[in-house]
C-alpha positions in Angstrom: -21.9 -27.3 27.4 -23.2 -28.1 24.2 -22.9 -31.5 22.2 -23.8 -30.8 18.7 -26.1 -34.0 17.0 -26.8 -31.5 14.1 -24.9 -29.1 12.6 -26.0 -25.7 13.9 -25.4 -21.9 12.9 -24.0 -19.4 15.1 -17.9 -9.6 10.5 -3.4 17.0 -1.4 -3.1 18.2 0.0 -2.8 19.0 -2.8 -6.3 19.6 -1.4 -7.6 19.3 -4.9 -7.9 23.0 -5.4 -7.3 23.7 -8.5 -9.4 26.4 -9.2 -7.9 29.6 -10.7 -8.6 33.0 -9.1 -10.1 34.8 -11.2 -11.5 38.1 -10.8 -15.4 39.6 -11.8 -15.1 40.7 -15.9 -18.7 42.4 -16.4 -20.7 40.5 -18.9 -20.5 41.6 -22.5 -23.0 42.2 -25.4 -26.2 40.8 -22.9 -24.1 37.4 -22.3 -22.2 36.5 -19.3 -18.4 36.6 -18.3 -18.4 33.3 -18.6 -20.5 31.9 -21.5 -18.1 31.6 -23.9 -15.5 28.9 -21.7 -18.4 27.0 -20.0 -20.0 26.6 -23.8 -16.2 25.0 -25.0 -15.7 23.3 -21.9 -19.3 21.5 -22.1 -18.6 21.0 -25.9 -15.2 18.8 -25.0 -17.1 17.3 -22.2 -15.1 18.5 -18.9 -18.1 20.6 -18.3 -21.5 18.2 -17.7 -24.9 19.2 -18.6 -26.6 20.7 -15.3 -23.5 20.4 -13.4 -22.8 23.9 -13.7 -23.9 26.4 -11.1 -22.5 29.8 -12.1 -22.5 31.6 -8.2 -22.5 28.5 -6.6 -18.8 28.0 -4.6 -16.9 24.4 -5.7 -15.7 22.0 -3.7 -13.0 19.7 -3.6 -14.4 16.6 -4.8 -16.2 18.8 -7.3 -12.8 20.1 -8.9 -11.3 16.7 -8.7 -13.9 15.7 -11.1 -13.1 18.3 -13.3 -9.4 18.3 -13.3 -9.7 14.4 -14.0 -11.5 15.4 -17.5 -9.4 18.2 -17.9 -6.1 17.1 -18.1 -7.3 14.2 -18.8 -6.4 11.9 -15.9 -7.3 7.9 -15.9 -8.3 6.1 -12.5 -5.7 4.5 -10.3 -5.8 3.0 -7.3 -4.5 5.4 -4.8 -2.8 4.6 -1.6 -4.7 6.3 0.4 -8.6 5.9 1.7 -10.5 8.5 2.7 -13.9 7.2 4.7 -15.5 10.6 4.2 -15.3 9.9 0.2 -18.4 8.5 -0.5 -19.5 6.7 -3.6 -23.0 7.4 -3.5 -21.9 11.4 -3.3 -19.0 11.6 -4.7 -17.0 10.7 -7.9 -14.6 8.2 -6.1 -12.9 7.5 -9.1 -11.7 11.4 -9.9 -10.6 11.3 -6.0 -8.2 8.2 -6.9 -6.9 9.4 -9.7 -5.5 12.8 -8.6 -4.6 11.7 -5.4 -2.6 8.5 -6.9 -1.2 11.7 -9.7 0.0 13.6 -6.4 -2.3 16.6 -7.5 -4.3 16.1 -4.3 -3.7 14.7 -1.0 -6.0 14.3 1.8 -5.4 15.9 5.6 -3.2 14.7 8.8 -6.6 12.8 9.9 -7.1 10.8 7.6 -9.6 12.8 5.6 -10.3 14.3 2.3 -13.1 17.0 2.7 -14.8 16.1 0.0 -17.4 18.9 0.7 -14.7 21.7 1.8 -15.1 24.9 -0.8 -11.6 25.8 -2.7 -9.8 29.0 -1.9 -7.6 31.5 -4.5 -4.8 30.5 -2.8 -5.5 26.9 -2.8 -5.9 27.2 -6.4 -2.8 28.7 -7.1 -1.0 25.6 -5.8 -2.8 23.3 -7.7 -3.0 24.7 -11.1 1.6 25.4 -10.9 1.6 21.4 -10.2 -0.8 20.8 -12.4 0.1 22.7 -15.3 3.7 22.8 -14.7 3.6 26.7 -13.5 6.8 27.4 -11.6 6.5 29.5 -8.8 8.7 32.7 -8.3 10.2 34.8 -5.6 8.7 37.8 -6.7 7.4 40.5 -4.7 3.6 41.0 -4.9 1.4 44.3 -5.1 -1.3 42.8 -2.5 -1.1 44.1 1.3 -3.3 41.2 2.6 -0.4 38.7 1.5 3.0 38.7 3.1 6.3 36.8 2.1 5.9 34.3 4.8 2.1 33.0 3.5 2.5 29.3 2.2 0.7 30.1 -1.0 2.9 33.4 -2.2 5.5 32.1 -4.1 2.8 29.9 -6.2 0.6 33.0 -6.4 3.4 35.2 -7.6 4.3 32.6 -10.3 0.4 32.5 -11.9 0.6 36.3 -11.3 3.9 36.6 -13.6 2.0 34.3 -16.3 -0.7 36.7 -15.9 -3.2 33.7 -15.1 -4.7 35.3 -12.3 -4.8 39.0 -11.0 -6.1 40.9 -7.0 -9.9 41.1 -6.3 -8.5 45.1 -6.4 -5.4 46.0 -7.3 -4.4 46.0 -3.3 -6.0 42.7 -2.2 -5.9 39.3 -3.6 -8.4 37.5 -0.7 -6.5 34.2 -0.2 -8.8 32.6 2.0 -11.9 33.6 -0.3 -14.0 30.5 -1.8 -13.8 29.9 -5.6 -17.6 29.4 -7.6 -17.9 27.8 -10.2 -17.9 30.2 -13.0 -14.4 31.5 -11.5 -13.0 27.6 -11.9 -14.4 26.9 -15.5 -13.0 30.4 -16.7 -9.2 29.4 -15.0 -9.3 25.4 -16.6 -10.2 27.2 -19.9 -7.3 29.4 -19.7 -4.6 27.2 -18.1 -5.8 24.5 -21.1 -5.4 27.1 -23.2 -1.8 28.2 -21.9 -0.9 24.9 -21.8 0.9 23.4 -25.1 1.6 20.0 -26.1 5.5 19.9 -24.5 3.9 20.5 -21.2 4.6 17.6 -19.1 1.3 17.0 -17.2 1.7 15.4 -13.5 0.5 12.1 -15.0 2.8 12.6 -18.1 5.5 13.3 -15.4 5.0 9.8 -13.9 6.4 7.8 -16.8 9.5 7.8 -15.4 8.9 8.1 -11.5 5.3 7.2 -10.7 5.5 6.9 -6.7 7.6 8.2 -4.1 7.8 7.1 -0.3 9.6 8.5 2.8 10.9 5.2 4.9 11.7 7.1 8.0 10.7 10.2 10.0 13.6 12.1 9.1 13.1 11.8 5.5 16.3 10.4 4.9 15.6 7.3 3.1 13.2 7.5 0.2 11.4 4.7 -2.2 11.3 5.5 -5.7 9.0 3.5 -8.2 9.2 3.2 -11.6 6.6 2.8 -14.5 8.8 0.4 -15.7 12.3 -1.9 -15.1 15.5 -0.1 -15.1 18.5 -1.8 -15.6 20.8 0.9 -13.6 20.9 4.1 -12.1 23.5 6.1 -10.7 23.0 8.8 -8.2 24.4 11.6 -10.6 20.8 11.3 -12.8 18.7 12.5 -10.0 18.0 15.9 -8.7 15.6 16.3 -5.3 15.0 20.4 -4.2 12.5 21.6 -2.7 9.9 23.3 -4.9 9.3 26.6 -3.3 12.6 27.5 -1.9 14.7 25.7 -4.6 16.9 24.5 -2.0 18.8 21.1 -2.8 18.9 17.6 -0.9 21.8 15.9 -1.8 21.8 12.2 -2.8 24.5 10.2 -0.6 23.8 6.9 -2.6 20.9 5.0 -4.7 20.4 1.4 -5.1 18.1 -0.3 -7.4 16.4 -3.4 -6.2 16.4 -6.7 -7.9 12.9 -6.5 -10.2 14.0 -3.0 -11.2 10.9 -1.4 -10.6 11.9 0.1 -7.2 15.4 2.3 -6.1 16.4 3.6 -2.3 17.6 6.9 -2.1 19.8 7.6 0.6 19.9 11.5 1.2 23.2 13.0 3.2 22.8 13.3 6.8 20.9 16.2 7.7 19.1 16.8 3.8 16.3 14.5 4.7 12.5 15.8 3.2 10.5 17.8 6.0 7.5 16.3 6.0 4.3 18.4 4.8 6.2 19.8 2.3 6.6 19.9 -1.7 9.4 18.3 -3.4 10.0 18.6 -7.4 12.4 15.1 -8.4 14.3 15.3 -11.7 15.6 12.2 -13.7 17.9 12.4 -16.0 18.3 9.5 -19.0 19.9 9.8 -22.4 19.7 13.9 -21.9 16.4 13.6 -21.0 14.9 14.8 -17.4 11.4 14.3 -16.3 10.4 15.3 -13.2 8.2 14.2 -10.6 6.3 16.6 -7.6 6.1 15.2 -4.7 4.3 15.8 -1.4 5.5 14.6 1.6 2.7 13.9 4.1 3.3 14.1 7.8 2.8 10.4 7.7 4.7 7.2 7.2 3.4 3.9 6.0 3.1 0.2 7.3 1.7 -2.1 4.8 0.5 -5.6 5.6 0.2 -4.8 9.1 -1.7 -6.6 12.3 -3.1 -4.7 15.0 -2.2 -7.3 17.9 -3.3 -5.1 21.0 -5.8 -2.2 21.6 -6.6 -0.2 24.5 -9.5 1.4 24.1 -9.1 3.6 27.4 -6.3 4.9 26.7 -6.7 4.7 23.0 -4.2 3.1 21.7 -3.2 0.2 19.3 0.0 -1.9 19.4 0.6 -3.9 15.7 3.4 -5.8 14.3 4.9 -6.1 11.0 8.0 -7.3 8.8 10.1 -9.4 11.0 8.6 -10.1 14.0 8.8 -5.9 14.4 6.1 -4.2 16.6 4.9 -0.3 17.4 2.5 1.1 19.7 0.8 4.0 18.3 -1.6 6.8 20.2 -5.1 6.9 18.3 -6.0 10.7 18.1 -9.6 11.3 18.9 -10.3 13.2 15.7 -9.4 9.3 14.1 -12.6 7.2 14.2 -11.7 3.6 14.7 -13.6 0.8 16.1 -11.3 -1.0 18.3 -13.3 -4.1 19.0 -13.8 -4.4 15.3 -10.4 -3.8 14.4 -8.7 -6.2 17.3 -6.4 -8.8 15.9 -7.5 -7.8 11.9 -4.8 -6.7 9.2 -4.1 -3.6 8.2 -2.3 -0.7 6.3 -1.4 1.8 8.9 -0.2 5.1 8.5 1.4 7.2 11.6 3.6 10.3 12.0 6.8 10.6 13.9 4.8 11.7 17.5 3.8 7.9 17.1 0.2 9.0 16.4 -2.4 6.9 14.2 -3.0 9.0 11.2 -4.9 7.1 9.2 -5.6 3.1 8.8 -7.2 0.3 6.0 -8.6 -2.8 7.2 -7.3 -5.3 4.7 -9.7 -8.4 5.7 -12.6 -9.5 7.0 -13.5 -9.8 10.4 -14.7 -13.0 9.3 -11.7 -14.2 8.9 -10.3 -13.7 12.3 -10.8 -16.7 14.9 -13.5 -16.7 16.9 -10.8 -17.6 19.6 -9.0 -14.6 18.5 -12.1 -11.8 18.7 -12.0 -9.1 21.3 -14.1 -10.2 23.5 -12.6 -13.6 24.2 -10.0 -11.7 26.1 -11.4 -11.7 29.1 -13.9 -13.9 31.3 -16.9 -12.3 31.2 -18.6 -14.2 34.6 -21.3 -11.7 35.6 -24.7 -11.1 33.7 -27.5 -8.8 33.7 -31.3 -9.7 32.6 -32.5 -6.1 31.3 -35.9 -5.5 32.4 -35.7 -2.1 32.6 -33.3 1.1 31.8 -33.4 5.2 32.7 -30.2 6.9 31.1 -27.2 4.8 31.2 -28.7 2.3 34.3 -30.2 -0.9 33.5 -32.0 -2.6 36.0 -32.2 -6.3 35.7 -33.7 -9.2 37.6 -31.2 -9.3 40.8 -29.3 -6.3 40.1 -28.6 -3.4 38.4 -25.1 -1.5 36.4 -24.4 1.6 35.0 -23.0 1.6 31.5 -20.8 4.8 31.6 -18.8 3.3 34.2 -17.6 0.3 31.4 -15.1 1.3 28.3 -16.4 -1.1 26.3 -19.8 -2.5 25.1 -19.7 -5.1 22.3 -22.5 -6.7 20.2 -21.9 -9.1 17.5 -17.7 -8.3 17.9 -18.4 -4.6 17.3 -18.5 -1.4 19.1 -21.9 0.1 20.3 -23.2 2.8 22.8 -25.2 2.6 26.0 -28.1 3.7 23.9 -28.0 0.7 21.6 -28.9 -1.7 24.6 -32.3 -2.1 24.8 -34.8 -4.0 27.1 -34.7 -8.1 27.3 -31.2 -7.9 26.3 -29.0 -10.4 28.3 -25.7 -8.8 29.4 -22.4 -10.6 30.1 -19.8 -8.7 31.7 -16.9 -8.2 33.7 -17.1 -5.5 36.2 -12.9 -5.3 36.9 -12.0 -5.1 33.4 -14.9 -2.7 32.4 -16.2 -4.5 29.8 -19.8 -5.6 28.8 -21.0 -8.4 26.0 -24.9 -7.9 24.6 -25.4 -11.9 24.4 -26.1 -12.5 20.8 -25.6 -16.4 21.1 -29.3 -17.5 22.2 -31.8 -20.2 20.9 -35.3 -20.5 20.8 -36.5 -24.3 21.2 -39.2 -26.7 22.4 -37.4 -29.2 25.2 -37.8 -32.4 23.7 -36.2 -35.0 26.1 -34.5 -34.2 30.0 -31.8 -36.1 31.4 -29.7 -36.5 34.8 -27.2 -34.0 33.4 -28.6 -32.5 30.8 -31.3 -31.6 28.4 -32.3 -32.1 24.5 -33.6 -28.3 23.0 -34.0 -29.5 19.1 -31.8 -32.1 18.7 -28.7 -30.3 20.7 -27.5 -31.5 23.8 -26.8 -28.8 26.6 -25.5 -29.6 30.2 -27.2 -28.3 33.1 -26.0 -24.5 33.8 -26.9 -21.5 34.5 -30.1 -19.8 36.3 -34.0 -20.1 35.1 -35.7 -17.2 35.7 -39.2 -17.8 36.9 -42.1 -15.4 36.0 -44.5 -17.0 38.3 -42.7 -15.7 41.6 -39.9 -13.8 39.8 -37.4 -15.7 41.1 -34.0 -16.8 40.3 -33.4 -20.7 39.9 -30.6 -22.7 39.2 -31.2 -24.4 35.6 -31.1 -28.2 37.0 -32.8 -31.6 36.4 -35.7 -30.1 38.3 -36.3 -27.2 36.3 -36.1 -29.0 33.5 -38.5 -31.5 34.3 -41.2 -28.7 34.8 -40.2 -27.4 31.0 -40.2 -30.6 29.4 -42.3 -30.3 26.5 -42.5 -26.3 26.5 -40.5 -23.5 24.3 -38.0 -21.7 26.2 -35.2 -19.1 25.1 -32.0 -19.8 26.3 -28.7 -17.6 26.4 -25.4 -19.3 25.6 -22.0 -17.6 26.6 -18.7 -18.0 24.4 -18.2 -21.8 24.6 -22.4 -22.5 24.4 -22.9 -22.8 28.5 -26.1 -22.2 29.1 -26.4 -18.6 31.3 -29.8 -18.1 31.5 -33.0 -19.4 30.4 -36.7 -18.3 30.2 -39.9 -19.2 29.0 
């Protein structure tokens, strides 16, 4: 055990697809189809200099940035995270701000797809909720799009304000990528279409800026406000949903005490499905504005703690609120580092199969108690000297393991494969629990004094422990007064477990 005598140091969809669907004009008078909208869009600044690439197919972070300086949209912070948005890449900013506008969302796994192309019939979703388009139950002309496809009645509605039109007359290609010319010509002529009384999505949030389902049935919504009301009544408010038109009837509404928030009880059985668009209308002083809203597949915990993890089984147990707890299945398509994430705080989001679909780490790992880390779970009472490894096997002084037999492998309180662990490493482990330590508590000192129960490794204290590993006859000794009398005076490197016992020292 160690006695410190100086201080020592030791963690959309609203996809965004907004892109019209447009179909090949030839070029006219020398110039292309094109010229004239990218040459105004560049000149009000929505189109950069040497961002455009006229045959080149946009993506979704691409057309985020765009719609952002096309509407215009301001940043906000969102409430979702998407890992695969990458600052370095992409423009994290235009990704927050139509996500937190409910133009965009990201996908069931947590994801955005930044780098996914946009399709025609992606589009045609985005630019009726963006531009206010509202989509009809008309038949349409195209044999390669039935009545059923989720994108006809929003396709039929651009079609009726003659903002898009078939690659033929018979085919409209739903599932074909967008370039880039395409979405410059469609964002010049839905800005053009679009006059001043249009209510833009993040004109639409004056009134109603967020909405939240509070249970799986959809029942029981959270509605935000950009500002305090003083009262509501259940009469102002209007919920359908946006394709069919069909209505969800409002049982009841009660506005909380800061007036910034309401719940919306919806009559039994008229709950939101979730993956689904919702248009809102709120009516004050004979004026409605209305809010589109998407209902993911998802439902969020804020100011969570994930309590328990499993990683065999994958899964994570956390408690909220009131002494409330969950135990939620972590889909393998959901990256999470389990060790990392033991006993941290967190936003979770899950859907009603009690599946993780997407979590935030909301503090350090720093600030969780060393106590409280992962590893200090279990007793880790076995070790391993590596002096050698082929695959998976490492081979140490007395014996030897093979890692793909063990769940876990921690270094440092996070997550790391068999092929991190390298030679010289000192393993702790715990064969019945299946879990393995790389030791990363270790000094490297001269031994200045020896005593009948102990030794002095500059200016610590540590009790005899442990084994000495002698090079001259590769042996295995216990670390005791007589070892230590042979060291006296020389540098050694010695491996401390958890609570700074010495497990194994060599020179």
């Amino acid at each position: 055990m160690k006695h410190d005598k100086a201080k020592r140091s030791g963690l959309i969809v609203f996809f965004f697809v907004i892109a019209f669907i447009v179909t090949t004009v030839a070029p006219v008078s020398g110039e292309s189809w094109y010229s004239t909208e990218v040459e105004e869009l560049t000149e009000r600044g929505i189109l950069k200099p040497g961002q455009f690439i006229a045959d080149a197919e946009i993506t979704r972070a691409e057309f985020a940035s765009l719609i952002m300086r096309a509407l215009p949209l301001e940043e906000e912070l969102s409430a979702y995270s998407f890992p695969d948005v990458e600052e370095e890449k992409h423009d994290v900013e235009a990704v927050r701000a139509v996500t937190a506008a409910q133009m965009m969302n990201g996908y069931p796994d947590g994801s955005f797809r930044p780098e996914d192309s946009l399709t025609r019939a992606e589009i045609a979703k985005v630019l009726s909720l963006a531009y206010q388009i509202e989509p009809s139950g008309k038949e349409l002309p195209f044999s390669d799009l039935t009545d059923s496809h989720w994108a006809a009645d929003y396709i039929a509605g651009l079609v009726s304000e003659g903002m898009v039109s078939g690659v033929t007359p018979d085919l409209y290609k739903p599932d074909e990528p967008l370039t880039w010319a395409q979405a410059a010509v469609l964002i010049h002529r839905a800005n053009e279409r679009k006059s001043e009384t249009i209510i833009t999505p993040k004109e639409a949030a004056a009134d109603i800026v967020e909405v939240e389902a509070l249970s799986s049935d959809g029942r029981f919504l959270e509605l935000t406000f950009s500002e305090p009301v003083h009262s509501v009544d259940k009469s102002q408010f209007s919920i359908f949903h946006t394709a069919s038109g069909q209505k969800h009837g409002v049982e009841s509404i009660e506005l909380m005490e800061d007036g910034r928030k309401a719940l919306v009880t919806l009559f039994k059985g008229a709950g939101l499905l979730a993956v689904a668009d919702y248009t809102i209308q709120y009516t004050v002083a004979g004026e409605t504005s209305t809010y589109h809203y998407y209902r993911n597949e998802y439902l969020r915990i804020p100011k969570a703690k994930i309590t328990e993890v499993d990683v065999t089984d994958r899964e994570i147990s956390i408690s909220y609120g009131n002494g409330q707890k969950i135990t939620l299945e972590v889909p393998a398509e959901i990256e999470i580092d389990f060790v990392d994430a033991f006993n941290r705080e967190a936003d979770i989001w899950h859907n009603s199969l009690g599946e993780l679909t997407l979590y935030k780490l909301t503090n350090e790992a720093k600030d969780v108690k060393k106590n409280s880390k992962f590893i200090n779970q279990f007793k880790l009472d076995e070790f391993i000297y590596i002096e050698g490894l082929e695959g998976t096997t490492v081979r140490g002084l007395h014996d030897e393991i093979d890692l793909a037999d063990y769940d876990v492998i921690v270094k440092g309180h996070k997550t790391i494969s068999a092929e991190e662990v390298k030679q010289g490493d000192l393993l702790l482990f715990n064969s019945s629990d299946k879990v393995v330590e790389v030791c990363t508590n270790l000094l490297t000192g001269r031994i200045d004094a020896v005593f009948a129960d102990g030794v002095d490794i500059d200016d610590d204290f540590y009790e005899y422990d442990g084994y000495y590993w002698a090079q001259r006859d590769e042996r295995l000794y216990d670390f005791d007064l007589k070892i230590a009398e042979e060291l006296e005076g020389r540098r050694v490197t010695v491996f401390l477990n958890k609570d700074d016992d010495v497990v194994f020292v060599k020179r």
